[in-house]
C-alpha positions as CSV (number, residue, x, y, z in Angstrom):
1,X,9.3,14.1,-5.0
2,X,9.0,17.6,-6.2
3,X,6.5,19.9,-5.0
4,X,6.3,23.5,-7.4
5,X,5.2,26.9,-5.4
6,X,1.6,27.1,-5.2
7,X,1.2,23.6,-4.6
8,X,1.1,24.0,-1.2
9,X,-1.2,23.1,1.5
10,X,-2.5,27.1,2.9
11,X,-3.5,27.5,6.5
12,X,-4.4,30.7,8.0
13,X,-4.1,31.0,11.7
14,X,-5.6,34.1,13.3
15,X,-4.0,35.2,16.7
16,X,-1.7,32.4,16.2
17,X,-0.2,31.1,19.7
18,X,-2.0,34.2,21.3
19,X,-0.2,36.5,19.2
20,X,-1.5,39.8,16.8
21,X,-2.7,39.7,13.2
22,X,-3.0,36.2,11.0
23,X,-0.3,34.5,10.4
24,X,0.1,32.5,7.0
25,X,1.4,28.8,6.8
26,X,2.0,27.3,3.7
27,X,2.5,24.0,4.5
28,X,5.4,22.2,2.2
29,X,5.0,18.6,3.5
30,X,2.3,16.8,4.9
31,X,3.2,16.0,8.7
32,X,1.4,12.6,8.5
33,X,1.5,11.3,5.3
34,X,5.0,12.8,3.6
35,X,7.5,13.3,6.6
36,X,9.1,11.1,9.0
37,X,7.7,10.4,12.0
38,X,10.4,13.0,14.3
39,X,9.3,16.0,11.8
40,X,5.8,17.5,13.1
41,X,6.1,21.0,10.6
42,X,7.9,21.6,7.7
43,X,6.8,25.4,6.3
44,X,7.2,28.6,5.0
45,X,5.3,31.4,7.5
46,X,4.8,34.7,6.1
47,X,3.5,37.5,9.1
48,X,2.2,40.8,7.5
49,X,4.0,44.1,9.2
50,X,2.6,44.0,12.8
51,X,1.9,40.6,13.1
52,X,3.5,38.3,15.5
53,X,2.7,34.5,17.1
54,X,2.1,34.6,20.8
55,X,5.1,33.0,23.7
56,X,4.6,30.0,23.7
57,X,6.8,27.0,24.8
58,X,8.2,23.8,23.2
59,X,8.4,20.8,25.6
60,X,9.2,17.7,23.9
61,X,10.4,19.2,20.2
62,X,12.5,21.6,18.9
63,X,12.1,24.4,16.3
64,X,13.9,26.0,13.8
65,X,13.2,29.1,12.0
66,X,14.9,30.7,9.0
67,X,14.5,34.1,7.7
68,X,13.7,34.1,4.3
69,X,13.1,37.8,3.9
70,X,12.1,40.8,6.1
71,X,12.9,41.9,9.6
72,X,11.5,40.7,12.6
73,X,11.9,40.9,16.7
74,X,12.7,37.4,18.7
75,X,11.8,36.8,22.6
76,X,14.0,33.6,22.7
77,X,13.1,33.0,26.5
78,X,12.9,36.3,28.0
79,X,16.1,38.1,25.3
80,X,14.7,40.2,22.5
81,X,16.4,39.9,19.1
82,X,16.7,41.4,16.3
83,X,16.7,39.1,13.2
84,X,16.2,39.6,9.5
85,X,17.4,37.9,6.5
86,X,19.6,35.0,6.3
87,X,19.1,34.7,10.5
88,X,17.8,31.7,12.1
89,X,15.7,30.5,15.7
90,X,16.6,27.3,17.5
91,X,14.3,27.0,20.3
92,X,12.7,23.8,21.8
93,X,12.8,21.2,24.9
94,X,11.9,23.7,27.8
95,X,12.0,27.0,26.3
96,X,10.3,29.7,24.9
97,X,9.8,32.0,22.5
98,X,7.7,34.2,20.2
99,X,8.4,36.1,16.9
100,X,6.4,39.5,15.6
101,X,7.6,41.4,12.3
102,X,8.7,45.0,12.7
103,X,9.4,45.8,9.5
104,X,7.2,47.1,6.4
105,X,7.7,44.3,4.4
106,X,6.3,40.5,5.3
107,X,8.8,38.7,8.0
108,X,9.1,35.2,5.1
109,X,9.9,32.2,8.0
110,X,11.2,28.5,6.5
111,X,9.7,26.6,10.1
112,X,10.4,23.3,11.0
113,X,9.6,21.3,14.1
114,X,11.4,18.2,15.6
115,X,9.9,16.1,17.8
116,X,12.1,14.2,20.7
117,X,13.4,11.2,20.6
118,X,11.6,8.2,22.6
């Protein structure tokens, strides 16, 4: 199945996770009708200079960001990062994080979330 940019599913989420700004999902797969049944999010983020999603924690799935493009600061459970381009996030089962863009360009994110195993 091919999917061609543009196609995709667009979700806005202002003060996403308790965070700053509005943070643009474009949703490449649909969780319920497309992926398997361990993948809750499979999507490319884009968060305008300034704009950040909220700490937040992942109990029972993991996540996995990849920087596409731009420069961002990570709190990976309590450590600041610097990441930009070619970087990427684990975080998930018990811990925390949160992600803001610093830069003046858009922090691009590929996101995808596992759920645990039963």
């Amino acid at each position: 199945m091919i999917r061609r940019n543009g196609e995709y599913h667009t979700e806005l989420r202002t003060a996403m996770r308790g965070g700053d700004g509005t943070v643009k999902i474009e949703h490449l797969w649909d969780e319920k009708r497309e992926l398997q049944d361990l993948n809750r999010m499979f999507g490319r983020l884009t968060l305008e200079p300034g704009t950040s999603i909220g700490f937040h924690e992942h109990e029972e799935e993991a996540e996995v960001f990849f920087v596409i493009s731009g420069s961002g600061e990570v709190n990976d459970n309590g450590f600041l990062s610097n990441v930009s381009a070619g970087d990427s996030i684990l975080t998930g089962f018990g811990t925390s994080h949160s992600v803001r863009c610093t830069g003046t360009e858009p922090l691009v994110l590929l996101a995808v979330i596992t759920k645990q195993k039963a």
